[in-house]
N, C-alpha and C positions, 0 to 999 in steps of 0.2 A: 865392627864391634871388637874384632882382636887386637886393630890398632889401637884402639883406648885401655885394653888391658895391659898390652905392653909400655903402654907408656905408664901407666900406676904403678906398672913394674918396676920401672927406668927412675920413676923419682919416690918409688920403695914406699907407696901410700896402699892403701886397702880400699875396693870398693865400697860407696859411701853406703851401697845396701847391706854390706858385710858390718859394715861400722854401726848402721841402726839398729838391725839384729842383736849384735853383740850389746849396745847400751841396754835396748828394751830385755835382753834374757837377765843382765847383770840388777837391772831395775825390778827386776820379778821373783829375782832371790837367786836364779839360777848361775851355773856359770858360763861366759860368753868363751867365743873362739878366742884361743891365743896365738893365734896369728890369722894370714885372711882363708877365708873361706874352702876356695878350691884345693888350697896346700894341706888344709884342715881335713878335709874327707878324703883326699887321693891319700893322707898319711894314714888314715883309719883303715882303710881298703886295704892297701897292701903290706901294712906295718913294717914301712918303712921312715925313719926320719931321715929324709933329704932336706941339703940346709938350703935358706931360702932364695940362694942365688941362681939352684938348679932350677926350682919354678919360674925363675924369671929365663935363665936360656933358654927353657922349653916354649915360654911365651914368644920369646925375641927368635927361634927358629921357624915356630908356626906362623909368628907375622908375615916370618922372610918368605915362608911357604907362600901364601897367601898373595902377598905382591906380586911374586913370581906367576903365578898362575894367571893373575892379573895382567903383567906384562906381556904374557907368552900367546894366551888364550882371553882375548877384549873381551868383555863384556858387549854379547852382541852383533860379536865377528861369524862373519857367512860361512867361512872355513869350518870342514868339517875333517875329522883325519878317518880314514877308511881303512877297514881292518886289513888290504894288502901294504896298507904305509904310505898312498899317494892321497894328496889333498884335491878336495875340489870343491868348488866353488857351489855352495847349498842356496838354492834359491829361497827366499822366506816366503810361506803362505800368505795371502793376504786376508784369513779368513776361516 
């Protein structure tokens, strides 16, 4: 899921449920988000205005997080790390 948000990031589009939101509030009188969503309430929360490139490295770091984790630690892998710091090999239940 975070690779799809980095990439809406990367070609600087807004989720398409941020986009229906915003039509359907503007269609009901009210007023919609001006810019997408999550920038929208992390700016309200901390009353900060970061401009919108900072939300997209924070996207494009947590992706990198993510793959990494991914690369490091499979999805799946028997390895387990032991809190003295040697790995061994976990056998899975079958049951």
């Amino acid at each position: 899921m975070i690779l799809l948000v980095c990439a809406e990031a990367l070609v600087r589009t807004s989720c398409p449920l941020t986009s229906l939101e915003s039509a359907l509030r503007l269609s009901g009188g009210e007023i919609g988000y001006p810019r997408d969503f999550t920038g929208y309430w992390i700016d309200w929360l901390i009353f900060y205005s970061a401009p919108s490139w900072m939300f997209t490295a924070v996207y494009l770091t947590f992706g990198m997080l993510v793959l990494l984790t991914f690369w490091y630690v499979p999805v799946g892998s028997p390895v387990s790390l032991k809190p003295d710091g040697n790995t061994d090999i976990v056998a899975k239940s079958s049951g």
